[in-house]
GUNU-578029 format. One record per atom (N, C-alpha, C): residue number from 1; atom name; x, y, z. Coordinates in nm, 2 decimals. Atoms other than C-alpha are relative to their C-alpha. Example, Ala and Ser with C-alpha at 12.3 -4.5 7.8 and 13.67 -1.06 7.14 Angstrom:
// GUNU-578029
+-----+------+--------+--------+--------+
|  nr | atom |      u |      v |      w |
+-----+------+--------+--------+--------+
|   1 |    N |   0.09 |  -0.12 |   0.00 |
|   1 |   CA |   1.23 |  -0.45 |   0.78 |
|   1 |    C |   0.09 |   0.12 |   0.00 |
|   2 |    N |  -0.09 |  -0.11 |   0.00 |
|   2 |   CA |   1.37 |  -0.11 |   0.71 |
|   2 |    C |  -0.08 |   0.11 |   0.08 |
+-----+------+--------+--------+--------+
This chain:
// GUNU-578029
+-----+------+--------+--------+--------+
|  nr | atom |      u |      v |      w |
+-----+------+--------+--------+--------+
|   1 |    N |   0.08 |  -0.12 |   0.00 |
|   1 |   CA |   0.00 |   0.00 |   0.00 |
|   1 |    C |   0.09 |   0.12 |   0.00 |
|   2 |    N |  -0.08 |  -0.08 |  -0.02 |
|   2 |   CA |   0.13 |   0.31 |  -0.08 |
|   2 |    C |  -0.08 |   0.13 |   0.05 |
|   3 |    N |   0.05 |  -0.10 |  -0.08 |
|   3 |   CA |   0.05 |   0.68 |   0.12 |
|   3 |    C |   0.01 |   0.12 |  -0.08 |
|   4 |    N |  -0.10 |  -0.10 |   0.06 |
|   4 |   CA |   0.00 |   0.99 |  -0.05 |
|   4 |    C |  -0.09 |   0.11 |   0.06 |
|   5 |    N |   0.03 |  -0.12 |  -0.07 |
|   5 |   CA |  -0.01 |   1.31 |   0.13 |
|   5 |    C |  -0.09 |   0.05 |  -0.04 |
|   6 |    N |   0.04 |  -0.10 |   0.05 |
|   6 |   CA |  -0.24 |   1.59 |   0.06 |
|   6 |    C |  -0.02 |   0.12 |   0.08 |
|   7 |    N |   0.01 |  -0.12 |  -0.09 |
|   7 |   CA |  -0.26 |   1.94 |   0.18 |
|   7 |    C |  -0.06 |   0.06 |  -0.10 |
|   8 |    N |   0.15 |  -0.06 |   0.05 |
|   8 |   CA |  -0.60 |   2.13 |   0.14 |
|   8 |    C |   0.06 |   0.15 |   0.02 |
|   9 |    N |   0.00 |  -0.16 |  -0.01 |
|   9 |   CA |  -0.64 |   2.52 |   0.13 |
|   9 |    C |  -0.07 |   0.07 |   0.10 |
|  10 |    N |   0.07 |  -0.07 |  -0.02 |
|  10 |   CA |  -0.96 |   2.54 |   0.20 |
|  10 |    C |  -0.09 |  -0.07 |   0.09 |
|  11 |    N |   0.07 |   0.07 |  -0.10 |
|  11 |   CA |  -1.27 |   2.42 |   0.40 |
|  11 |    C |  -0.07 |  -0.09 |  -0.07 |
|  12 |    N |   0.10 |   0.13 |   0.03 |
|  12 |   CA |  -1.49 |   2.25 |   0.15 |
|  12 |    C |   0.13 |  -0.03 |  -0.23 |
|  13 |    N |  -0.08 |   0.01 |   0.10 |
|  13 |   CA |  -1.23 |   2.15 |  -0.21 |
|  13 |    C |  -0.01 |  -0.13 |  -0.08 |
|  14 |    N |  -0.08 |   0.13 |   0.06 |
|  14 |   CA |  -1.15 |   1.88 |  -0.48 |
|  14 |    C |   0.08 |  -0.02 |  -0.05 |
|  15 |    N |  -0.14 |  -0.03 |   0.00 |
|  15 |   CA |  -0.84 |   1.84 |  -0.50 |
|  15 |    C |   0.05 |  -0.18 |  -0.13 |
|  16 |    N |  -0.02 |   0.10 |   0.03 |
|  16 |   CA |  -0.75 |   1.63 |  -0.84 |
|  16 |    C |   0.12 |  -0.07 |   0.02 |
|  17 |    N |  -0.16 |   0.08 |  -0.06 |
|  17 |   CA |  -0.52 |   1.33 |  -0.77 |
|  17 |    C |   0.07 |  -0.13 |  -0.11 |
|  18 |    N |  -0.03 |   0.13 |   0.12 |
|  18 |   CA |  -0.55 |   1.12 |  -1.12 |
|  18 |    C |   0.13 |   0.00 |  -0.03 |
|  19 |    N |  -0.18 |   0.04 |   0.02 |
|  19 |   CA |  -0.16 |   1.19 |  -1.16 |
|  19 |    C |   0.09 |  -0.04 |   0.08 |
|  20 |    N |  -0.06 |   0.10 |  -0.12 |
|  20 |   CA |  -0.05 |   1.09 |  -0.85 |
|  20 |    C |  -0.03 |  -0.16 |   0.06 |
|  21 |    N |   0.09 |   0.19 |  -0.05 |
|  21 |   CA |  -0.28 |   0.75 |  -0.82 |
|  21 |    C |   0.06 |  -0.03 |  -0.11 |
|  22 |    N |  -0.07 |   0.08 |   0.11 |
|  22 |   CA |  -0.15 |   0.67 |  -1.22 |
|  22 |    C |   0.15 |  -0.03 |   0.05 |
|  23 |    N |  -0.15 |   0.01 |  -0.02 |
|  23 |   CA |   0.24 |   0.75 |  -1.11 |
|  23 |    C |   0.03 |  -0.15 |   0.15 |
|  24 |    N |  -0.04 |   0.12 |  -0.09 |
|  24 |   CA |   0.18 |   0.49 |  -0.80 |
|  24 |    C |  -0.06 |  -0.14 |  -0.04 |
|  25 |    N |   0.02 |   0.09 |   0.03 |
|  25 |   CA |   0.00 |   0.25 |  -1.02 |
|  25 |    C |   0.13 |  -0.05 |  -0.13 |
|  26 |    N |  -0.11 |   0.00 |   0.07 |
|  26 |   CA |   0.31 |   0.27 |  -1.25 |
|  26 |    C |   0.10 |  -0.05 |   0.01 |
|  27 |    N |  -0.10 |  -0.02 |  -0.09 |
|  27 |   CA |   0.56 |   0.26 |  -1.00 |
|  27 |    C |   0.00 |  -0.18 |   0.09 |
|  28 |    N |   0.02 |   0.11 |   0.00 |
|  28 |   CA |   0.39 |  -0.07 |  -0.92 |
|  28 |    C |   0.03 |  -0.09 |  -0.10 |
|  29 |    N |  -0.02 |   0.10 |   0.10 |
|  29 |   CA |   0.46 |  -0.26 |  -1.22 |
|  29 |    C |  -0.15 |  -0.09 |  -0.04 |
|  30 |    N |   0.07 |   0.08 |   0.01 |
|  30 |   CA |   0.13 |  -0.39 |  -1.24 |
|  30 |    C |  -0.03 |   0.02 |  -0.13 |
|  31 |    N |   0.03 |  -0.05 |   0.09 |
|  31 |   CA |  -0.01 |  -0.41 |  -1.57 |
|  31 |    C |  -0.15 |  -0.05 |  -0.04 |
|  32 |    N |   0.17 |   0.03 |  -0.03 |
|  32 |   CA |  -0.35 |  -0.59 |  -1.52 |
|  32 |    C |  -0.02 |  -0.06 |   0.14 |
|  33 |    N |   0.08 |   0.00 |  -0.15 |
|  33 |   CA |  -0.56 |  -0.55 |  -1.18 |
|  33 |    C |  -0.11 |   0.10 |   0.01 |
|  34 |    N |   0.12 |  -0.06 |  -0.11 |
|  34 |   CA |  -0.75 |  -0.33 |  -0.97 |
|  34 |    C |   0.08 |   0.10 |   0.12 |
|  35 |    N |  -0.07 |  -0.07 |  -0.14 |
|  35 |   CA |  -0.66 |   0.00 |  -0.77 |
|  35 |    C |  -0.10 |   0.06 |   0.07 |
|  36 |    N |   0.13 |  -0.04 |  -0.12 |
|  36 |   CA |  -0.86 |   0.09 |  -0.43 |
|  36 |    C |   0.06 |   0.14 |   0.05 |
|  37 |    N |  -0.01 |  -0.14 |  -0.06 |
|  37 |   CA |  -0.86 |   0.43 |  -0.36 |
|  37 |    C |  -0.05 |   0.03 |   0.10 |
|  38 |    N |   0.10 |   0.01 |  -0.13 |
|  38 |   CA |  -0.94 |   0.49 |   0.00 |
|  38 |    C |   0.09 |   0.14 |   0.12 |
|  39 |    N |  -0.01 |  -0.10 |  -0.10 |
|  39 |   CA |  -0.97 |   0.79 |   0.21 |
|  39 |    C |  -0.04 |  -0.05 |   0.18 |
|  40 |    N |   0.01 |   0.09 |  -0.15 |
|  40 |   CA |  -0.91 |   0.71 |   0.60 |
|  40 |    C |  -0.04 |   0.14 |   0.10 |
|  41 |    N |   0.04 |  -0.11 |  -0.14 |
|  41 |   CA |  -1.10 |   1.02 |   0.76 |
|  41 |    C |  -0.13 |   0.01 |  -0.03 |
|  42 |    N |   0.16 |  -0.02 |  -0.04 |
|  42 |   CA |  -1.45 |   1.13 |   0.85 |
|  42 |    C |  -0.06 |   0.09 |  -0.05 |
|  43 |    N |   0.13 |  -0.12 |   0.08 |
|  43 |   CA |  -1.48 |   1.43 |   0.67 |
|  43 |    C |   0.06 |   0.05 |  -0.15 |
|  44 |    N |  -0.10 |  -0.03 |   0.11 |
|  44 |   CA |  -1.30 |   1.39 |   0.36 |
|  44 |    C |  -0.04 |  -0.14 |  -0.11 |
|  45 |    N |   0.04 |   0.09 |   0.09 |
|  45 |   CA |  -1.42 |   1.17 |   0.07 |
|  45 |    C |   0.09 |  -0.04 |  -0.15 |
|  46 |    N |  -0.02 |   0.01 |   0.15 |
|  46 |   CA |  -1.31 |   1.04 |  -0.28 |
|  46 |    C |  -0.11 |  -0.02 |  -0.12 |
|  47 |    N |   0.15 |  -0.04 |   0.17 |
|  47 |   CA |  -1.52 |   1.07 |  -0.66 |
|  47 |    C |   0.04 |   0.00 |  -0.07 |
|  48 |    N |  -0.06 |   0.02 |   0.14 |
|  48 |   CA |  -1.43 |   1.00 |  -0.99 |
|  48 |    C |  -0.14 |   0.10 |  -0.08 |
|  49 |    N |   0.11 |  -0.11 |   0.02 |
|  49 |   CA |  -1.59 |   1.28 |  -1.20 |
|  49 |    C |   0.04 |   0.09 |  -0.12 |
|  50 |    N |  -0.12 |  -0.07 |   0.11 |
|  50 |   CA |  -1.47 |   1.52 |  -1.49 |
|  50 |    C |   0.07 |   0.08 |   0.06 |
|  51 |    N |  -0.05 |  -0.07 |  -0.01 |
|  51 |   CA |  -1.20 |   1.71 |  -1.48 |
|  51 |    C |   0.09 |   0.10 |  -0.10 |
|  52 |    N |  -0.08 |  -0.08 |   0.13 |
|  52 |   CA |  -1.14 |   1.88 |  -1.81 |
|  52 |    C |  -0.08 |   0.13 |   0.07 |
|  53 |    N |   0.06 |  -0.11 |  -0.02 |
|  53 |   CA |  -1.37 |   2.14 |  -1.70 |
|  53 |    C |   0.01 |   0.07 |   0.14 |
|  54 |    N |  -0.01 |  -0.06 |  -0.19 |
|  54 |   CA |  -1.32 |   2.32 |  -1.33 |
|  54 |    C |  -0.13 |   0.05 |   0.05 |
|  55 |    N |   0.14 |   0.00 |  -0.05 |
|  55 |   CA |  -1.67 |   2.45 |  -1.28 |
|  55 |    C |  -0.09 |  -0.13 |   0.05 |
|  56 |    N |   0.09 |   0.07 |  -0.06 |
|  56 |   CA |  -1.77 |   2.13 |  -1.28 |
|  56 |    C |   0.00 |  -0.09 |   0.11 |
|  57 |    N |  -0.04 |  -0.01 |  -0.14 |
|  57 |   CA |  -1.60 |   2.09 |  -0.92 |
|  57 |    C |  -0.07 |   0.08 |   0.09 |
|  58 |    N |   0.02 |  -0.07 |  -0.08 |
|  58 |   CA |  -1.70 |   2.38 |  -0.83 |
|  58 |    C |  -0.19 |   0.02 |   0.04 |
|  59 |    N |   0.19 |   0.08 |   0.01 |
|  59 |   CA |  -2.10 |   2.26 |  -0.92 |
|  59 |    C |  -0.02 |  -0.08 |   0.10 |
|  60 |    N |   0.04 |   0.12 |  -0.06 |
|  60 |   CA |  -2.04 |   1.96 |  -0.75 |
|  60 |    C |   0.00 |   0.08 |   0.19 |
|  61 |    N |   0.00 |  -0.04 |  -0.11 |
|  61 |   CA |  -1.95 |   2.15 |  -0.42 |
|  61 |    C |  -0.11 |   0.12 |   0.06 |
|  62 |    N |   0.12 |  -0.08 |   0.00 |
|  62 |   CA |  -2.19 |   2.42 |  -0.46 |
|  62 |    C |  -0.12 |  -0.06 |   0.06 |
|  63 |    N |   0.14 |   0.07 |  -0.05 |
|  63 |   CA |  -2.51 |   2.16 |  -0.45 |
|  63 |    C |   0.04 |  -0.07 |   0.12 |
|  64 |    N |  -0.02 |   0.11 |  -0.08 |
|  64 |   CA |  -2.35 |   1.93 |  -0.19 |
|  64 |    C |  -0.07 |   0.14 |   0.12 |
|  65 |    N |   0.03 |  -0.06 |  -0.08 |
|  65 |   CA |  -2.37 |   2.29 |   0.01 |
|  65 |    C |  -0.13 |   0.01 |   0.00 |
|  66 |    N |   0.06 |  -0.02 |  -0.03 |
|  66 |   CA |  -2.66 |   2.35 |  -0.05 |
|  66 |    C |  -0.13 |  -0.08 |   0.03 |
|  67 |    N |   0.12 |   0.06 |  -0.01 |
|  67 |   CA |  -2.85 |   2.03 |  -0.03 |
|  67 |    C |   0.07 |  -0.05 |   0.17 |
|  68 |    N |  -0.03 |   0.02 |  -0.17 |
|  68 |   CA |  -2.60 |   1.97 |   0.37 |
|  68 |    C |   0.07 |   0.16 |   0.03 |
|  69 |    N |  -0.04 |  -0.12 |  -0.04 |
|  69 |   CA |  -2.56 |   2.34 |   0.46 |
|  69 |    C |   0.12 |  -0.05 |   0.13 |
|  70 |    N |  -0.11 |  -0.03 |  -0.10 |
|  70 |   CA |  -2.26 |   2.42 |   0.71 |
|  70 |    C |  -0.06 |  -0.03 |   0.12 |
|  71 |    N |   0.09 |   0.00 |  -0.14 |
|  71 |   CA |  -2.51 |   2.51 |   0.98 |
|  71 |    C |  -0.13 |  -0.03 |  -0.03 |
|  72 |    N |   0.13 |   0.01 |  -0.03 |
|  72 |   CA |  -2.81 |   2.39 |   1.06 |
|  72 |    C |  -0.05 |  -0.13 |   0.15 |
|  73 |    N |   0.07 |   0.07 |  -0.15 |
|  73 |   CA |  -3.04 |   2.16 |   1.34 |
|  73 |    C |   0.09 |  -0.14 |   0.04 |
|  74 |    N |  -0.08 |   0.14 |  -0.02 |
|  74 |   CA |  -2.72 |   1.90 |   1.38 |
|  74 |    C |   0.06 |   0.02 |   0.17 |
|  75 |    N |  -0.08 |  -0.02 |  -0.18 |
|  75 |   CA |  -2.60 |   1.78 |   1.74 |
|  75 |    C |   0.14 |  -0.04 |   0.03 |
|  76 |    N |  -0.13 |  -0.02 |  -0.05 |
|  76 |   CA |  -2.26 |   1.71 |   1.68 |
|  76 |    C |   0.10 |   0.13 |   0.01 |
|  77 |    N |  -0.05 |  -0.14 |  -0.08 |
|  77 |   CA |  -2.07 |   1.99 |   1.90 |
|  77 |    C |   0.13 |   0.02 |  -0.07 |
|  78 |    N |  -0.13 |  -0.05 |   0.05 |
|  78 |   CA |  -1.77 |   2.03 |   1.68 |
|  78 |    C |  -0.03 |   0.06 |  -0.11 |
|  79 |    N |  -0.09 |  -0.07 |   0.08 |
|  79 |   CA |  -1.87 |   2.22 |   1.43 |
|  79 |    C |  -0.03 |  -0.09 |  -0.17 |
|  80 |    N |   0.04 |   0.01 |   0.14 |
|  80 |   CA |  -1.87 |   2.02 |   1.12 |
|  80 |    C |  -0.08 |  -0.17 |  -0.03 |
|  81 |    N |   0.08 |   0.12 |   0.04 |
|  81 |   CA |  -2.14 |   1.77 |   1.10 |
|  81 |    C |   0.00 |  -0.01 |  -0.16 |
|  82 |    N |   0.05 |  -0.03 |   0.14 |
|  82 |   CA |  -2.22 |   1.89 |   0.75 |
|  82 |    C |   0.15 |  -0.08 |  -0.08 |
|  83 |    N |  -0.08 |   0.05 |   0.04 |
|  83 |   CA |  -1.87 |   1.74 |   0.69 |
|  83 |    C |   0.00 |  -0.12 |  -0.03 |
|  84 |    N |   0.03 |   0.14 |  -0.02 |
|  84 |   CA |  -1.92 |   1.44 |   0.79 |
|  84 |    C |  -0.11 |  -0.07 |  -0.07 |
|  85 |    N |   0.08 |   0.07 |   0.07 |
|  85 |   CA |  -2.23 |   1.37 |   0.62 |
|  85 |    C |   0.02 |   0.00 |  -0.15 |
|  86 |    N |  -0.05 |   0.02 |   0.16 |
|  86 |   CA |  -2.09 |   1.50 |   0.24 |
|  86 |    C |   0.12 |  -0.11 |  -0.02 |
|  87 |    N |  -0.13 |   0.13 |   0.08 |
|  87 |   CA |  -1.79 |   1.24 |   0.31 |
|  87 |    C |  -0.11 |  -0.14 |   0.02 |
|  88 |    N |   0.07 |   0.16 |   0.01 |
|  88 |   CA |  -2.09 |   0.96 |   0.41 |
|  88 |    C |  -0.07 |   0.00 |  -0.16 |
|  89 |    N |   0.06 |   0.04 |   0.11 |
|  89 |   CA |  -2.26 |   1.09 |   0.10 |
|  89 |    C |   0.09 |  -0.05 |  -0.13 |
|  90 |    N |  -0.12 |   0.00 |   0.09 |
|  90 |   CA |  -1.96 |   1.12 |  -0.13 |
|  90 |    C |   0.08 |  -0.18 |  -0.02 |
|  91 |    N |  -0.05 |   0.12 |  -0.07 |
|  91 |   CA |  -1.78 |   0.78 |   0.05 |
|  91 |    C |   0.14 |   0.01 |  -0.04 |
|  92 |    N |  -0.12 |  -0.01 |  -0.03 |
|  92 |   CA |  -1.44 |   0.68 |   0.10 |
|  92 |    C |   0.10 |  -0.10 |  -0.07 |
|  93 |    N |  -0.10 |   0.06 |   0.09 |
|  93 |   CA |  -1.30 |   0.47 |  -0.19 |
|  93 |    C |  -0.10 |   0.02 |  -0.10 |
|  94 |    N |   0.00 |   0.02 |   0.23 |
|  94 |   CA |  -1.29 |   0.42 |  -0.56 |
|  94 |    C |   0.08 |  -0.17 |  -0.02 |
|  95 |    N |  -0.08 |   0.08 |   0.02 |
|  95 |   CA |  -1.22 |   0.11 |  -0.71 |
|  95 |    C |   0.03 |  -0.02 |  -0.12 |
|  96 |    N |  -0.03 |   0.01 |   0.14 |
|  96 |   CA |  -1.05 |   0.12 |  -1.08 |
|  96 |    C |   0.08 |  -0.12 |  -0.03 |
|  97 |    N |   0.03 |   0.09 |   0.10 |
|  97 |   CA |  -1.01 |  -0.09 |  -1.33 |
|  97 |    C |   0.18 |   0.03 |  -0.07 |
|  98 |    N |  -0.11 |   0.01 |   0.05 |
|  98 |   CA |  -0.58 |  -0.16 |  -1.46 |
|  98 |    C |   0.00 |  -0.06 |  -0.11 |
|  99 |    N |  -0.03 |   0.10 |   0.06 |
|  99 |   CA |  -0.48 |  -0.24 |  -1.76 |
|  99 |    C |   0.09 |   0.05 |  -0.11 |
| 100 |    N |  -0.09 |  -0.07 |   0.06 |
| 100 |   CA |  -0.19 |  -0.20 |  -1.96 |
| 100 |    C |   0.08 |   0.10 |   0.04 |
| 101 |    N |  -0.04 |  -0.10 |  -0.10 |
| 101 |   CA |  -0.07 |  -0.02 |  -1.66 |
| 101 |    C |  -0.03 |   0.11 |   0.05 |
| 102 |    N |   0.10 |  -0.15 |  -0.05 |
| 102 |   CA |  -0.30 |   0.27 |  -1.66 |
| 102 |    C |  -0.13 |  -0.08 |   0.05 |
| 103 |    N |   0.17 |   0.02 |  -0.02 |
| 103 |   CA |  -0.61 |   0.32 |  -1.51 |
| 103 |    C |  -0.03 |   0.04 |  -0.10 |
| 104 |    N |   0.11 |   0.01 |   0.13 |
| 104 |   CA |  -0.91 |   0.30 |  -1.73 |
| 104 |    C |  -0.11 |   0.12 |   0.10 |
| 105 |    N |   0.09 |  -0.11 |  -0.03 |
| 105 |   CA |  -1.10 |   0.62 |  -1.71 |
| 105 |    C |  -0.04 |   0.05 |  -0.12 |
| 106 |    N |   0.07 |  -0.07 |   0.10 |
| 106 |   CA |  -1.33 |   0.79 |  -1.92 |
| 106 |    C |   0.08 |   0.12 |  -0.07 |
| 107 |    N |  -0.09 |  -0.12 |   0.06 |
| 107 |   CA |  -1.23 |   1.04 |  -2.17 |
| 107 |    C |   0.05 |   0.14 |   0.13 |
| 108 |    N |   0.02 |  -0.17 |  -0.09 |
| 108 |   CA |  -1.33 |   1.37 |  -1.92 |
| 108 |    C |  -0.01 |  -0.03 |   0.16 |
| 109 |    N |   0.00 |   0.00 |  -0.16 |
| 109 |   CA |  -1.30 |   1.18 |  -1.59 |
| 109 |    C |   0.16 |  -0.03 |   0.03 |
| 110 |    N |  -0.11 |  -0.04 |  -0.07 |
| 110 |   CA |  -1.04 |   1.23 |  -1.33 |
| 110 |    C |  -0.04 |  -0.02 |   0.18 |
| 111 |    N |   0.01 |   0.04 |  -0.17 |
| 111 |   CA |  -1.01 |   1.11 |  -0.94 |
| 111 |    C |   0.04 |   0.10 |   0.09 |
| 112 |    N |  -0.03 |  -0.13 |  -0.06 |
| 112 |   CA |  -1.05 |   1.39 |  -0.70 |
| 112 |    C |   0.00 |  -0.06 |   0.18 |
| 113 |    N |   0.02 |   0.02 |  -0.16 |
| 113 |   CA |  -0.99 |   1.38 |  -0.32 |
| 113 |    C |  -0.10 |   0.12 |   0.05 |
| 114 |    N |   0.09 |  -0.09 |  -0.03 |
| 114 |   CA |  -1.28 |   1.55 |  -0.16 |
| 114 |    C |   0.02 |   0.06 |   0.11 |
| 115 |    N |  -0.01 |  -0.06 |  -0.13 |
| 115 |   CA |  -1.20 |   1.80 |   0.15 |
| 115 |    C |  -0.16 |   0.07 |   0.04 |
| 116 |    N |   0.16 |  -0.08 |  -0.08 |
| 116 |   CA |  -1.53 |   1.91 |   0.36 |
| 116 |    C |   0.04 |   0.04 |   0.14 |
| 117 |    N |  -0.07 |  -0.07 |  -0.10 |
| 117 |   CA |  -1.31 |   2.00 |   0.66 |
| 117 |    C |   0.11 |   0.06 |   0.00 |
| 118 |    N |  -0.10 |  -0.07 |  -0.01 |
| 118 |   CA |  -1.03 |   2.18 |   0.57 |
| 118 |    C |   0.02 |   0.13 |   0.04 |
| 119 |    N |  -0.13 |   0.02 |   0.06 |
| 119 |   CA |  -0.76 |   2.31 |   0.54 |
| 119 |    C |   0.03 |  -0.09 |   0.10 |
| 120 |    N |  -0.10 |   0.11 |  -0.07 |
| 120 |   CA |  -0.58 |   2.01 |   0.66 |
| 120 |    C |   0.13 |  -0.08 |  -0.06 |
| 121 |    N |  -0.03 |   0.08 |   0.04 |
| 121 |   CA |  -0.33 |   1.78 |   0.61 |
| 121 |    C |  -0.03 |  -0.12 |  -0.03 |
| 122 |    N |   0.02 |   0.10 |  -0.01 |
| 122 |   CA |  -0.43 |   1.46 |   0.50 |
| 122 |    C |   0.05 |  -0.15 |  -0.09 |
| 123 |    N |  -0.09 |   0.13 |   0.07 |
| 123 |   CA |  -0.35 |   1.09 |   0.35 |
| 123 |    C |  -0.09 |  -0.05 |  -0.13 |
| 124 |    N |   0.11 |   0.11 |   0.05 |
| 124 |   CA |  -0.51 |   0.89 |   0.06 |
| 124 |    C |   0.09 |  -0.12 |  -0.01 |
| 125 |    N |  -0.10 |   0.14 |   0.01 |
| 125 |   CA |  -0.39 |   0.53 |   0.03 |
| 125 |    C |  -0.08 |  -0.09 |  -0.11 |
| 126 |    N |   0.02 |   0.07 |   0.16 |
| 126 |   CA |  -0.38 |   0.33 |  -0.29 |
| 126 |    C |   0.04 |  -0.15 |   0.01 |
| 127 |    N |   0.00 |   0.17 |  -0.05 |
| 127 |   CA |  -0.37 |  -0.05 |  -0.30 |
| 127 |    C |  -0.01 |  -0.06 |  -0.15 |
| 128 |    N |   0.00 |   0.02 |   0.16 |
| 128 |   CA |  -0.26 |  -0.18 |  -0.67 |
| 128 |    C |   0.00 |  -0.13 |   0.06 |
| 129 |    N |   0.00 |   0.14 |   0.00 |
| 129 |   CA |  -0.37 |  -0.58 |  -0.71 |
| 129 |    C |  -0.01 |  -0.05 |  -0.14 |
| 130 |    N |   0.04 |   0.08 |   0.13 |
| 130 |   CA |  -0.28 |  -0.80 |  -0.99 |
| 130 |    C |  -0.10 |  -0.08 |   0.02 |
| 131 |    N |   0.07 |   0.07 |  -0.01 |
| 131 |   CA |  -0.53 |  -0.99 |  -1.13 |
| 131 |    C |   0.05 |  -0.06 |  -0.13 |
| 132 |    N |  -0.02 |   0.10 |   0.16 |
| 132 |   CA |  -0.37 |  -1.19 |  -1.43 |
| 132 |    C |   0.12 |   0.03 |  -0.08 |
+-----+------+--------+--------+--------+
């Protein structure tokens, strides 16, 4: 398994990471499998989504606000429930498809780490498995 940092800006972000997940499926040698993308915190998700376009990040985070506002009738006392519930809706892996040693992604998609509590430091961890 390998670890890859990330450092956010801001409080709610998606931060693309499809060049850093290919270089550690690379780096692997694998050349047909399966890589698990997995975020190991509570208020931070992963999404496969486009990324030719940047609006349509900034769409995705827009509605997420306004269908789990920041504030509203929640009881956990820290502050960012709303966080917590865009990483339960969003969720915390991806699982792609190798072959020929890249991921297989659509023309206009790209693997984003999702921040809903930032600015922070945080990890994603990637898990390349041969399958043949």
């Amino acid at each position: 398994m390998q670890r890859i940092a990330i450092k956010t800006s801001r409080r709610t972000e998606l931060v693309d990471i499809t060049r850093r997940i290919q270089e550690v499926v690379q780096q692997s040698g694998v050349k047909s499998g399966i890589c698990v993308v997995y975020v190991p915190h509570t208020t931070a998700a992963c999404t496969v989504n486009e990324n030719a376009d940047p609006d349509v990040a900034r769409d995705i985070l827009a509605t997420l606000a306004d269908l789990i506002p920041e504030s509203g009738n929640y009881r956990h006392i820290e502050g960012n429930a709303d966080s917590h519930i865009k990483a339960t809706w969003c969720g915390q892996s991806e699982t792609l498809i190798i072959e020929d040693g890249r991921i297989q992604l659509g023309r206009w998609q790209g693997i984003f780490f999702c921040e809903f509590d930032g600015p922070r430091s945080r990890e994603v961890w990637v898990k390349v498995v041969p399958t043949g």
